[in-house]
C-alpha positions in Angstrom: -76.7 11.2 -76.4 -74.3 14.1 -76.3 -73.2 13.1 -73.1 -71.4 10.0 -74.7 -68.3 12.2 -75.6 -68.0 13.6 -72.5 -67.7 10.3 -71.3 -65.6 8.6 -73.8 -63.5 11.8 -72.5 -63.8 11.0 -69.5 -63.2 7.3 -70.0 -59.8 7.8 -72.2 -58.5 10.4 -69.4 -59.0 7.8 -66.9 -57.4 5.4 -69.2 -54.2 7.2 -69.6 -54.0 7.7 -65.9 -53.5 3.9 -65.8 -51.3 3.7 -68.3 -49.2 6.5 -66.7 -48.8 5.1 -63.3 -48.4 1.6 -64.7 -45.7 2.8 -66.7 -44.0 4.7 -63.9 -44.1 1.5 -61.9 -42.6 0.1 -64.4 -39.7 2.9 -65.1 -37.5 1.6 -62.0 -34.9 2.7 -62.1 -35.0 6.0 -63.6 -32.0 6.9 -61.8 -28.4 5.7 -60.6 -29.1 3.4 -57.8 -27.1 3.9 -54.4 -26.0 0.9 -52.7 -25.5 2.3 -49.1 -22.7 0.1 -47.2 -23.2 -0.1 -43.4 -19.3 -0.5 -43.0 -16.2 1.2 -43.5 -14.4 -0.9 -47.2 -12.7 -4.0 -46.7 -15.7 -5.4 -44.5 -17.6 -8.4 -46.0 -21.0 -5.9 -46.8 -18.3 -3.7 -49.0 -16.6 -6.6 -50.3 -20.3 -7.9 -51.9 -21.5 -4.3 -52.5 -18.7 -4.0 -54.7 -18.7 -7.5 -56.0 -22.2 -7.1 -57.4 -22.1 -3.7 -58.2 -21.5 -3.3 -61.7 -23.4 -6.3 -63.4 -26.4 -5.4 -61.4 -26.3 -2.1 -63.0 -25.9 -3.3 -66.4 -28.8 -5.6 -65.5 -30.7 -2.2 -64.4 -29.8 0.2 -67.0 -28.6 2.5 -64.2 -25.1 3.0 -62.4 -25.1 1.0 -59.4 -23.1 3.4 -57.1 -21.4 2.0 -53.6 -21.2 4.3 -50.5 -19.6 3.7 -47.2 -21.7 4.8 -43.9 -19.6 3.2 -41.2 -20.3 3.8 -37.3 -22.1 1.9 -34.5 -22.4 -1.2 -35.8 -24.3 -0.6 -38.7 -26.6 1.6 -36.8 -25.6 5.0 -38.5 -26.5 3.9 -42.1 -29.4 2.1 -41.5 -31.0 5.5 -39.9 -29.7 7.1 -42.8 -31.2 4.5 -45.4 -34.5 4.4 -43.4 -35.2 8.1 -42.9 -34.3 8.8 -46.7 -35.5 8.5 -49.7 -37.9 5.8 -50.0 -38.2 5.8 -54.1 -36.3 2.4 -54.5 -32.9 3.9 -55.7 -31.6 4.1 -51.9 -30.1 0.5 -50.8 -29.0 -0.9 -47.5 -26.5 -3.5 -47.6 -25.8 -4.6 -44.2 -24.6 -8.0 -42.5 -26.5 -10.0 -39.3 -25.7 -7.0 -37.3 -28.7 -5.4 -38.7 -30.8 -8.0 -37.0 -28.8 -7.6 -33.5 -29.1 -3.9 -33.4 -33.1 -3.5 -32.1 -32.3 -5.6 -29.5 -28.9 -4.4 -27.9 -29.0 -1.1 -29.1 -31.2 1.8 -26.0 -32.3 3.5 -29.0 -31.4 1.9 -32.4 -33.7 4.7 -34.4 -35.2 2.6 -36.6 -37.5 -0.8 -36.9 -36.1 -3.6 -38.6 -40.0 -4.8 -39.6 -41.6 -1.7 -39.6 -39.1 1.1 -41.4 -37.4 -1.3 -44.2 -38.5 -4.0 -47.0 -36.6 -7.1 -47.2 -34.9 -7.3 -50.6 -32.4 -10.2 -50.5 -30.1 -11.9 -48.5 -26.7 -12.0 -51.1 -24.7 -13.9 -49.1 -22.9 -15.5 -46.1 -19.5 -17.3 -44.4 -18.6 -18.0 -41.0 -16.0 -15.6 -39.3 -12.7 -16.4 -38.0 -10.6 -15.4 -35.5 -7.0 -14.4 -36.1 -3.8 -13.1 -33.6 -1.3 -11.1 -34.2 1.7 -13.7 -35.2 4.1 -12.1 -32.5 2.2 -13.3 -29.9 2.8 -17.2 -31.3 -0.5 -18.4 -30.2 -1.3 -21.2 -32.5 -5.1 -22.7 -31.6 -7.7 -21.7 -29.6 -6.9 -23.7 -26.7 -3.5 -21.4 -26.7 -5.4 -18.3 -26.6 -7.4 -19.4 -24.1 -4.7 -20.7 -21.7 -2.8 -17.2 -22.3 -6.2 -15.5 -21.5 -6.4 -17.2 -18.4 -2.5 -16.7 -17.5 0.3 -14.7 -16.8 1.9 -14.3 -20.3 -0.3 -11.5 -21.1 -0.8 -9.7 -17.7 -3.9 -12.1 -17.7 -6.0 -9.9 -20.0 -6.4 -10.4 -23.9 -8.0 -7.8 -26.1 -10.0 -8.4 -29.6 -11.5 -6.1 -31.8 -14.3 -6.8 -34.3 -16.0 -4.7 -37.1 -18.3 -3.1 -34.2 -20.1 -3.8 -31.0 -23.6 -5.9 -31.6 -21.6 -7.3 -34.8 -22.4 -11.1 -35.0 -18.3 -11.9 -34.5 -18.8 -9.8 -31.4 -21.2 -11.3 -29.3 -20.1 -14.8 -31.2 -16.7 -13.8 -29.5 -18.4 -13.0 -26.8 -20.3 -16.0 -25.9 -17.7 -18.0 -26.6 -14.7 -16.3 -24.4 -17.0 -15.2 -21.1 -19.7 -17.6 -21.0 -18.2 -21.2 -22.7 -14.5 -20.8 -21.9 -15.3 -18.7 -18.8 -11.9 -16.0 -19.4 -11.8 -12.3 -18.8 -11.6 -10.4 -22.2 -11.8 -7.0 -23.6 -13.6 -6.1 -26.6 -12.3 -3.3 -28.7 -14.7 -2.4 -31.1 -13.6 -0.5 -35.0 -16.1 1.0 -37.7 -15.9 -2.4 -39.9 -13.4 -5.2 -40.6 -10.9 -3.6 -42.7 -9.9 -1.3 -39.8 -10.2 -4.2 -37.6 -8.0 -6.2 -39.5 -5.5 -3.3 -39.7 -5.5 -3.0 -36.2 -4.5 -6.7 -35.5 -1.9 -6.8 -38.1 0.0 -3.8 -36.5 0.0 -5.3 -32.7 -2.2 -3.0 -32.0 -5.0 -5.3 -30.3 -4.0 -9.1 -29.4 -7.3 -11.2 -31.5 -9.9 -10.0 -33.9 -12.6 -11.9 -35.3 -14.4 -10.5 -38.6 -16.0 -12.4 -41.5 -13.6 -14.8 -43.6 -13.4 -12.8 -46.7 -10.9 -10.1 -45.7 -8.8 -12.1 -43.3 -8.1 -14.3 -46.1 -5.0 -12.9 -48.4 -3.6 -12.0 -44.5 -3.5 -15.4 -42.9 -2.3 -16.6 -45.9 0.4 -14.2 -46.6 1.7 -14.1 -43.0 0.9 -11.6 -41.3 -2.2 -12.7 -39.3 -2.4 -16.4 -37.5 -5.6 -18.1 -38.3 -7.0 -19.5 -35.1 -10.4 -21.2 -35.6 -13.4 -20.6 -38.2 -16.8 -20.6 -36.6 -18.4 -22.7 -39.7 -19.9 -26.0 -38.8 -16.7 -27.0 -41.3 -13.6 -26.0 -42.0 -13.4 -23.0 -45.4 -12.3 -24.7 -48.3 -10.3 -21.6 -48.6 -8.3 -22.0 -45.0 -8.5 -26.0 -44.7 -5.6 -26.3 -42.1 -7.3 -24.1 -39.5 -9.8 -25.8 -37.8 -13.3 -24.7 -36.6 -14.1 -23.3 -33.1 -16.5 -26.8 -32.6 -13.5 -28.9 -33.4 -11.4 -26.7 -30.8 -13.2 -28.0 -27.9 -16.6 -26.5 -28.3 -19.1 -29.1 -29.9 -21.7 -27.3 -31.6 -20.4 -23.8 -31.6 -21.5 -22.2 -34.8 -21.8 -18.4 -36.6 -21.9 -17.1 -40.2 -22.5 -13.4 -41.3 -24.9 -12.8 -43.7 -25.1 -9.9 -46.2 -28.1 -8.4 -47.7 -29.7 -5.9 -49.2 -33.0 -3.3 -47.6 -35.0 -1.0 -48.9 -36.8 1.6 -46.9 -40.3 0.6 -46.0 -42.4 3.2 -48.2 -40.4 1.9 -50.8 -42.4 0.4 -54.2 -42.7 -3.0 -53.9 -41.8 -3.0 -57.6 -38.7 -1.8 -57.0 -37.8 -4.1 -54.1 -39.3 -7.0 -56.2 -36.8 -5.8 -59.1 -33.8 -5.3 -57.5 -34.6 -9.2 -55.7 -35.2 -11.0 -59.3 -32.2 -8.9 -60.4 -30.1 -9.8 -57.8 -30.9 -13.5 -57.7 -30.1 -14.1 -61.6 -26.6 -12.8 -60.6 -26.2 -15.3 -57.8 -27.0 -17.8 -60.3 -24.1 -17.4 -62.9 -21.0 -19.2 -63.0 -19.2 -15.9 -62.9 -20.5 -14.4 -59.5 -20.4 -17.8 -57.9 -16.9 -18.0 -59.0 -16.3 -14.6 -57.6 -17.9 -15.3 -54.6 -16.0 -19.0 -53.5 -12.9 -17.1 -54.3 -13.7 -14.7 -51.1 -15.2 -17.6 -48.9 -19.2 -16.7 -49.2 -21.6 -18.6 -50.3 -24.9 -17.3 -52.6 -27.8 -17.1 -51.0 -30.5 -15.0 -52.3 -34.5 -15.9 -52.7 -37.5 -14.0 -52.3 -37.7 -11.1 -50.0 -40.4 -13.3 -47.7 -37.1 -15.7 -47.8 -35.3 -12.8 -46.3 -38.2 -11.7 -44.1 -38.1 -14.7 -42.2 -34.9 -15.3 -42.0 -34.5 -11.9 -40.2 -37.3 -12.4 -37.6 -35.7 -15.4 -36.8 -32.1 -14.0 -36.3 -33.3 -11.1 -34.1 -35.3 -12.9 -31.7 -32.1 -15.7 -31.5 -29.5 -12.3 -31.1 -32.0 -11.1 -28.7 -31.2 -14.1 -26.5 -27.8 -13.9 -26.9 -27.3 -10.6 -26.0 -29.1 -11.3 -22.8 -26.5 -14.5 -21.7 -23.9 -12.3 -23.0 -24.8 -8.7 -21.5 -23.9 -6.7 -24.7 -25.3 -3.7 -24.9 -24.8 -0.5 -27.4 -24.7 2.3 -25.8 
């Protein structure tokens, strides 16, 4: 019988072990939470970074901190993200190009299955393509004639956020293989720069994600040519979509979301999701949101999941009709 408080010893140890780990399960976040942006500001992943940002840390408990990690398409901070800290407080927001990457890329440095947990996918809104207003191209069948003619030496550049961005090899597909012209892409470290670029003359066309373009087109200094929604933006209703410019059928959207590194806890994935999705839900963010052109999204992370699989097995194809590659 005197074993019996050795055991109830024993017993309440093991006890209090449970309670421990079940209460540091439960502690996330313990500390600020980094949102790591795979773009340079201004790009549609900063733009939601930012936008969510601060309610998701009051919904934490925790500052919700955003960092920019531009460079080869999104490449640069998802190796960062994925060989990092993997305690849930390290956050990958990306756009589609994360699902392109693996497939384009020699040596992306990182599994999109196999190095990260799905968290949510915030967002999405087709991309448009804009020119630089000197040029006075006015629709797509303009840029496409000037493309194919002398009035530009026969050779149009565009830049997008990167190469292996979805506007890229949507751009792509849609100038080499459906039109059949000769252009050069000219890739920048996110949309802002992009956009920068355009607006100075310094490359003919860009396409980028809606968001940004926006307050440009409609303060002059960029032309809208065509959105690549399956309908126009409510935002940009006089410039029509690439399908209604000759092209039945032609659609792309970027989405944004948010990844955790694989060895992450899936309580804190599961958190940050839940979190997440009751922001998408209020009046507030969806307001915020429609006044930048995205749409909420968000769901599970097995929403995500799937939804990623899916996209990287379609970009894989695509990349092959379009022979993109990143070197």
């Amino acid at each position: 019988m005197r074993c019996l408080p050795v055991r109830a010893a024993l017993l309440g140890l093991a006890l209090l072990a449970s309670a421990q780990a079940h209460a540091q399960a439960q502690a996330f976040p313990n500390k600020p939470v980094r949102l790591v942006v795979a773009f340079a500001p201004g790009g549609p992943a900063d733009i939601i970074a930012r936008l969510i940002s601060q309610k998701l840390g009051e919904a934490l408990g925790q500052p919700v901190l955003v960092e920019n990690r531009a460079g080869a398409g999104g490449v640069v901070a998802a190796q960062q993200v994925a060989r990092g800290p993997a305690d849930g407080h390290t956050v990958l927001v990306t756009t589609t190009a994360f699902a392109v990457s693996p497939s384009l890329a020699k040596a992306p440095g990182f599994d999109i299955e196999k190095d990260f947990a799905p968290v949510s996918l915030i967002a999405s809104q087709p991309s448009v393509i804009v020119a630089y207003p000197g040029l006075n191209l006015n629709n797509l069948q303009e840029v496409l004639a000037a493309a194919r003619g002398d009035k530009f030496g026969g050779k149009l550049n565009f830049g997008t956020a990167g190469t292996g961005t979805t506007p890229h090899l949507a751009a792509e597909y849609l100038f080499r293989v459906l039109a059949k012209v000769d252009v050069t892409h000219i890739p920048y470290n996110g949309g802002g720069p992009a956009l920068q670029a355009v607006v100075g003359g310094n490359v003919e066309l860009v396409n980028v994600a809606l968001s940004p373009a926006i307050p440009l087109i409609k303060g002059g200094k960029l032309r809208g040519i065509a959105v690549t929604g399956a309908k126009r933006s409510e935002a940009l209703p006089t410039i029509p979509t690439v399908a209604e410019s000759g092209f039945p059928g032609f659609e792309d959207y970027t989405w944004v979301g948010a990844l955790l590194p694989a060895a992450a806890p899936p309580e804190a994935a599961q958190r940050l999701s839940e979190e997440i999705d009751k922001l998408l839900k209020t009046p507030e963010i969806r307001e915020r949101l429609g006044n930048v052109a995205f749409d909420a999204v968000g769901g599970p992370p097995a929403r995500f999941a799937q939804t990623l699989r899916g996209d990287a097995a379609r970009f894989s194809t695509f990349g092959r009709e379009t022979g993109v590659k990143i070197e």
